[in-house]
N, C-alpha and C positions, 0 to 999 in steps of 0.2 A: 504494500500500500504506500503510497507516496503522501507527502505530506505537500499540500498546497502553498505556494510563492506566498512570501508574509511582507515583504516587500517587493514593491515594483520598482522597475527601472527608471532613477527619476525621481521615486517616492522617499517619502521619511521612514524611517522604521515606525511601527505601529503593531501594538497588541490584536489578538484576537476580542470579538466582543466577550466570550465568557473565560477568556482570560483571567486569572487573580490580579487585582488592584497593582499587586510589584510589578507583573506584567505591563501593564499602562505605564507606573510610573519610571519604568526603566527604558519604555519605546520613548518618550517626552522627555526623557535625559537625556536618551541617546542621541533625536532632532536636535537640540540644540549644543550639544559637544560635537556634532558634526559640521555648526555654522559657527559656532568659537575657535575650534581646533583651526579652520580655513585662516579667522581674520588672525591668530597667531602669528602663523605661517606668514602671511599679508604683510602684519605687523613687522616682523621680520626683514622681510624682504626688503620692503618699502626702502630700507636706508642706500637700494640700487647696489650691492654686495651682491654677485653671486656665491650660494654658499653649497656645500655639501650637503646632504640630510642628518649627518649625524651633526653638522656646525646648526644646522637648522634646529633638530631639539635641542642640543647645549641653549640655542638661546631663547628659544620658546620657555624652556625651564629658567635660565636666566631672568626672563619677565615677569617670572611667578605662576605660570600657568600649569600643572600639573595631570595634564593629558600623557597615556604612554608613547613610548616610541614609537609603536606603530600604528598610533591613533596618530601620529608628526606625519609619518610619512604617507599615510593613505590621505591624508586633508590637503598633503603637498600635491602627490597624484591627481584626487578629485580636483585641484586646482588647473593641472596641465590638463586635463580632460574638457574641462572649461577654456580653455584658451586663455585662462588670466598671467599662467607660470610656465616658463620652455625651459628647454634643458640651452643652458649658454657655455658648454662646453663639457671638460673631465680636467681631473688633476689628481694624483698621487696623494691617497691621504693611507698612511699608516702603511704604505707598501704596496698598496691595492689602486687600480685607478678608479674614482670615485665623480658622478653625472657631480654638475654647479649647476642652481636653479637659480631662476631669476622673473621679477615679476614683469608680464607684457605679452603680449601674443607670440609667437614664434616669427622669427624674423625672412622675410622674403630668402626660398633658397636656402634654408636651415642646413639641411644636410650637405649641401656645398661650403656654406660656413663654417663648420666642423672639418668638411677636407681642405679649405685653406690652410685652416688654423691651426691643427696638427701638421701639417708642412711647414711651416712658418715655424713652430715650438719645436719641432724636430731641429731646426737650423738656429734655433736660441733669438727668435727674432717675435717680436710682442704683436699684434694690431689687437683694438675691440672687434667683436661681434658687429658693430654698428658700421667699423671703419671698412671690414670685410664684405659685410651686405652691401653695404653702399658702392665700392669697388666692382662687385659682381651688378649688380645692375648697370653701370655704367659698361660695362663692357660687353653686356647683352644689349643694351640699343645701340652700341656700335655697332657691335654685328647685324644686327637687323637693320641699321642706317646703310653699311654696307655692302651686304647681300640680297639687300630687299625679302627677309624671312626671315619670322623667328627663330631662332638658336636654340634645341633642343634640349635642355640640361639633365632631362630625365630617364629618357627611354634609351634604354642601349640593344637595340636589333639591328640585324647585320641592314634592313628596308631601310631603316632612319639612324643614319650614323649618328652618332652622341659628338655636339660639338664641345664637350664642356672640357677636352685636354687640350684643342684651340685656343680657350675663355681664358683658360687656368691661366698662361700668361699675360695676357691682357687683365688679369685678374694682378698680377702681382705686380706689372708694370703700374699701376693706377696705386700701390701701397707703397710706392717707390721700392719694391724688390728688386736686384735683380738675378739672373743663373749665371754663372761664369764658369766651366771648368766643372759640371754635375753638384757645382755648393751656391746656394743663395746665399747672396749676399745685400744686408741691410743697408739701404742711401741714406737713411735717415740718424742713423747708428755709426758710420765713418767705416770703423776696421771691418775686415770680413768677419762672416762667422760661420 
């Protein structure tokens, strides 16, 4: 026998009606620790830090709020589901590489902005999420100024070539990078790296 969905997709938790009283009052704690645990999270963010989820509850508890860790991390999630919080990179925390969240919708070309920017940290050389997105669209309406078509950055079938290893330069030319010798090198930064 199954037991029938007690929450829908969408919905708040919520008792059955002939549920015990604790039942109610633990579905109506639960609704509202799932719209506190968010503005934490919110709270957080707000100060425009990308953090880790474990720098996330550190400071969520820092604020005094005493939601568990994985009540931090699923309100973080329900946030990215929302389109409020993206993933604005990874970084080495405790040996492990660990997502940075950050509050805003996910930036044009997300996953491109990721394979900039792991390029770039590979060769010890820094841009923002913002400097990278901005970079890549500039050199997607080049391309389309220039070829009269848009530049496909997504699909990789042998029918519609991917122009995005094209972009990628024109991508790093616009961050002042440049390749010299299979090593980029920072114009902004002087020495090679």
């Amino acid at each position: 026998m199954s037991v029938p969905q007690i929450v829908m997709n969408g919905d708040s938790p919520r008792a059955r009606l002939f549920d015990p009283i604790e039942s109610h009052e633990a579905a109506d704690a639960s609704a509202s620790s799932v719209a506190a645990s968010q503005a934490a999270v919110l709270d957080v963010l707000a100060f425009g830090i990308a953090l880790t989820d474990k720098q996330i509850v550190v400071e969520v508890r820092r604020a005094g709020h005493r939601f568990s860790d994985s009540r931090i991390r699923t309100a973080r999630g329900e946030l990215v589901a929302d389109d409020r919080v993206h993933k604005a990179g990874r970084v080495k925390q405790d040996g492990v590489s660990a997502a940075v969240w950050r509050i805003g919708p996910t930036l044009p070309y997300q996953s491109r902005v990721e394979d900039v920017r792991d390029r770039l940290l590979a060769a010890g050389i820094t841009r923002t999420d913002q400097q990278i997105s901005q970079a890549i669209t500039t050199a997607w309406e080049s391309y389309r100024d220039q070829h009269d078509t848009d530049p496909d950055l997504d699909i990789e079938d042998a029918r519609r070539p991917n122009t995005w290893l094209d972009l990628v330069w024109s991508v790093f030319d616009s961050l002042e990078v440049d390749l010299e010798e299979n090593t980029l090198h920072d114009r902004l930064g002087g020495d090679p790296l």
